[in-house]
N, C-alpha and C positions, 0 to 999 in steps of 0.2 A: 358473339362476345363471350370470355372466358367467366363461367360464376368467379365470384372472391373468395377467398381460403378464408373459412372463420374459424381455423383451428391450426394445431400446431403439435409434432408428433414430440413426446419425449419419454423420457425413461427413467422408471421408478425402481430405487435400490431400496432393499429394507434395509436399515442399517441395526436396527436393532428389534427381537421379537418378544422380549422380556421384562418380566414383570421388574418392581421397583427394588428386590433382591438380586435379580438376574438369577440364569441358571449356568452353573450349580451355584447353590446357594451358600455359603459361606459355613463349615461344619456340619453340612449335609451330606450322610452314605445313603442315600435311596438311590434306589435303580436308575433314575433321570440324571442326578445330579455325577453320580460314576458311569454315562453312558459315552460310547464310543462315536456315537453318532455325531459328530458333528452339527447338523440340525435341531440336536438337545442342548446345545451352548446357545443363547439366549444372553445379551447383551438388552440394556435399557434401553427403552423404544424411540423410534426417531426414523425418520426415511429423508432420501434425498430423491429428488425431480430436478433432473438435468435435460432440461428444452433444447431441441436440436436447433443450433444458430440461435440461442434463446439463454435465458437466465438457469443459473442453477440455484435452486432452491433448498432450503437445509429445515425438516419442520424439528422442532426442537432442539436442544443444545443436551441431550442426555448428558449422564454422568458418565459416561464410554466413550465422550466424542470422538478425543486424541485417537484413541483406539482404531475408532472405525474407521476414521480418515484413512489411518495409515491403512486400515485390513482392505481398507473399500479404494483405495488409488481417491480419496475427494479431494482435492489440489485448489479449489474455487468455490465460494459462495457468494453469491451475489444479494442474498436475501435471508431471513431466516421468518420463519413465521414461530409463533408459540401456541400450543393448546391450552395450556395453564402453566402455575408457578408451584409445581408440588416438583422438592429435586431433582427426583430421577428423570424429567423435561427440562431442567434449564442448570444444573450447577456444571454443565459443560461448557456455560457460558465464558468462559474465562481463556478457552481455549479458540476460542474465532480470531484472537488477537492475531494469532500465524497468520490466517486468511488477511486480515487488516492490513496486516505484514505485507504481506505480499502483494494484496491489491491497491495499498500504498489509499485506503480511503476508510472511513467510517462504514459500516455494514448498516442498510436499513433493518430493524429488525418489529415486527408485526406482532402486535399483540393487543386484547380487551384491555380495559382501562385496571381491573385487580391488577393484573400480573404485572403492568407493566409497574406499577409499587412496589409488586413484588421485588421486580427486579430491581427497582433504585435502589432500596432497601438492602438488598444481599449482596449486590455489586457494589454500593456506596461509592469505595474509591474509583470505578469507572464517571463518574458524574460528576463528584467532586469539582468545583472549578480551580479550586486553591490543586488540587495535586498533580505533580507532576506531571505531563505526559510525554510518554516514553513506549519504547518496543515494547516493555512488558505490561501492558494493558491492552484489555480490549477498548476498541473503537468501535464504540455502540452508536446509533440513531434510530430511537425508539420512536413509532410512528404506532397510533391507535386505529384501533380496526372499531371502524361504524356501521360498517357495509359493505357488499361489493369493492373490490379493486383492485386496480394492478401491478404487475410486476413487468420492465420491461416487455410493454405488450403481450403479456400472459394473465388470463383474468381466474381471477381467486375470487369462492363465495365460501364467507365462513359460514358454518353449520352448529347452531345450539345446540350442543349435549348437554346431560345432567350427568355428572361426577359425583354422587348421594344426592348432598342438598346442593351443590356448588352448580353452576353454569361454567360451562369452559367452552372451547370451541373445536369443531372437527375444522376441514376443510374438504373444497370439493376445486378439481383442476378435470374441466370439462366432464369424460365420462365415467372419470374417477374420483370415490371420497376416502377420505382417510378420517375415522372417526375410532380414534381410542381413548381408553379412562373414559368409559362409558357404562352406565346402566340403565338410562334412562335415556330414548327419542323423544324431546316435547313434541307437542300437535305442530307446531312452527318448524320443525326441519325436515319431516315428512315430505313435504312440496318443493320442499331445497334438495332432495335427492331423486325426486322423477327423473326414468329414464336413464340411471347409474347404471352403468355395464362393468365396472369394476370396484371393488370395495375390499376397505382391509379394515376391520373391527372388534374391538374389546371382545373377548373370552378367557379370564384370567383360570376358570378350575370347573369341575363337575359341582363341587358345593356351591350353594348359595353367600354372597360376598356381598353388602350394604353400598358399593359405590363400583363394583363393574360387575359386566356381562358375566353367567356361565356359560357354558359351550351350549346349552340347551334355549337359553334365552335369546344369544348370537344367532342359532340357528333360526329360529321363528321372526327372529326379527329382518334376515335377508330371505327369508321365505316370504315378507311379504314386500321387501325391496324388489327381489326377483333380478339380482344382476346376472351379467353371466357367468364371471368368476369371482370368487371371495376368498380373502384370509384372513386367520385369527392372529388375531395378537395379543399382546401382554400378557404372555401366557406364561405360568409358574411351572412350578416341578411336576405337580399332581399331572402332568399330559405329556407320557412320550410322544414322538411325533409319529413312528411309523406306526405305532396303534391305535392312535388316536385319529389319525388320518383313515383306517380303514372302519372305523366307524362314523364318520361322518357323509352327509348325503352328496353326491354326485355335485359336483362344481363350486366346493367347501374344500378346503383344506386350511392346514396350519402355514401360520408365516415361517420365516427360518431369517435368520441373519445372511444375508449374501441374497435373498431371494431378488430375481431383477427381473421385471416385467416392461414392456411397452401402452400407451396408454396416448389419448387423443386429447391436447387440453384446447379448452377455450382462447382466444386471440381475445385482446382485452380492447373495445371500437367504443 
């Protein structure tokens, strides 16, 4: 008899590796912000997970979306999940409308009980029942995250980070998590990452920052994850990448905008 497939292969785009400035930063001449490197452009954070025969996935709505759609070929989302409601994650919300467009339906879209205020709140005329609706709106269906669950048979566990004082959420799709705007793992998501083989997580600078990782903190803290491979993200100007990358230890490196990996996710039974 054949075992059953309790996973499902897809593929992870970084759409964005930068902090809530992006890099270059706006009126900045340092080295990072005038480099030729490609890999030092830094767009607001956000990844897409496109399931083979499987849903495509969008985490965040950055303030870049439009952008990356067009940089990155995203033509489809079939879901969006949220980390939090701090801009540079969700004031790209406005732009899923194309998607709506196109997919001719409302987008589920996932999030903890703040944010999703957040978003009524900022989006307002999307909710409104008095206002029009029309191609230029998004077509939101806000759905709260209490636990475990799916996405056309793709199982999604969110993961409590601390953002300072604030709780936001990572996410985990089978041997991968995605956990940025972090400086804090409580005792409770420690056990929600056994066994991660792949991971991409907060390290905004070498200084010490009240509400995310340094590269020195990042580091110790998948030292005790032990994935196989890791990248950093939300990373500001203070970190070229080809230097930065040659300081860091064996199976570490920096994210990059366009970064695109393969990854094994959960089947959601």
């Amino acid at each position: 008899m054949l075992a059953l497939q309790f996973w499902m292969k897809a593929r992870v785009t970084v759409l964005g590796s930068g902090t809530s400035h992006g890099v270059p930063m706006i009126g900045c001449s340092c080295a990072v912000c005038r480099s030729t490197d490609p890999r030092d452009r830094r767009s607001r954070p956000s990844i897409y997970v496109d399931v083979a025969d499987g849903p495509k996935i969008l985490v965040d709505t950055s303030t870049d979306l439009r952008q990356q759609a067009l940089t990155h070929h995203v033509s489809r989302v079939d879901a969006i999940l949220f980390t939090h409601s701090h801009a540079d994650h969700v004031m790209g919300l406005d732009d899923s409308r194309r998607f709506s467009q196109m997919q001719k339906g409302a987008i589920p879209c996932y999030a903890d009980a703040q944010t999703m205020a957040s978003l009524r709140k900022s989006f307002h005329y999307a909710f409104d029942p008095v206002t029009e609706k029309s191609g230029g709106l998004p077509r939101i269906d806000l759905r709260l995250i209490e636990g475990p669950f799916g996405i056309d048979g793709v199982a999604i566990r969110p993961v409590p980070l601390m953002h300072g004082s604030r709780q936001i959420l990572g996410f985990r799709f089978g041997e991968f998590a995605y956990l940025t705007d972090t400086n804090h793992l409580p005792d409770q998501a420690w056990p929600l990452l056994d066994g991660v083989k792949t991971v991409i997580l907060d390290a905004l600078r070498h200084r010490p920052h009240p509400t995310h990782f340094t590269v020195a903190e990042a580091v110790a803290v998948l030292g005790r994850l032990q994935p196989r491979r890791s990248y950093l993200t939300h990373i500001c100007h203070d970190l070229p990448h080809v230097a930065t990358n040659e300081s860091l230890p064996a199976g570490v490196e920096l994210a990059y905008d366009g970064l695109v990996f393969d990854i094994e996710a959960d089947a959601w039974t």
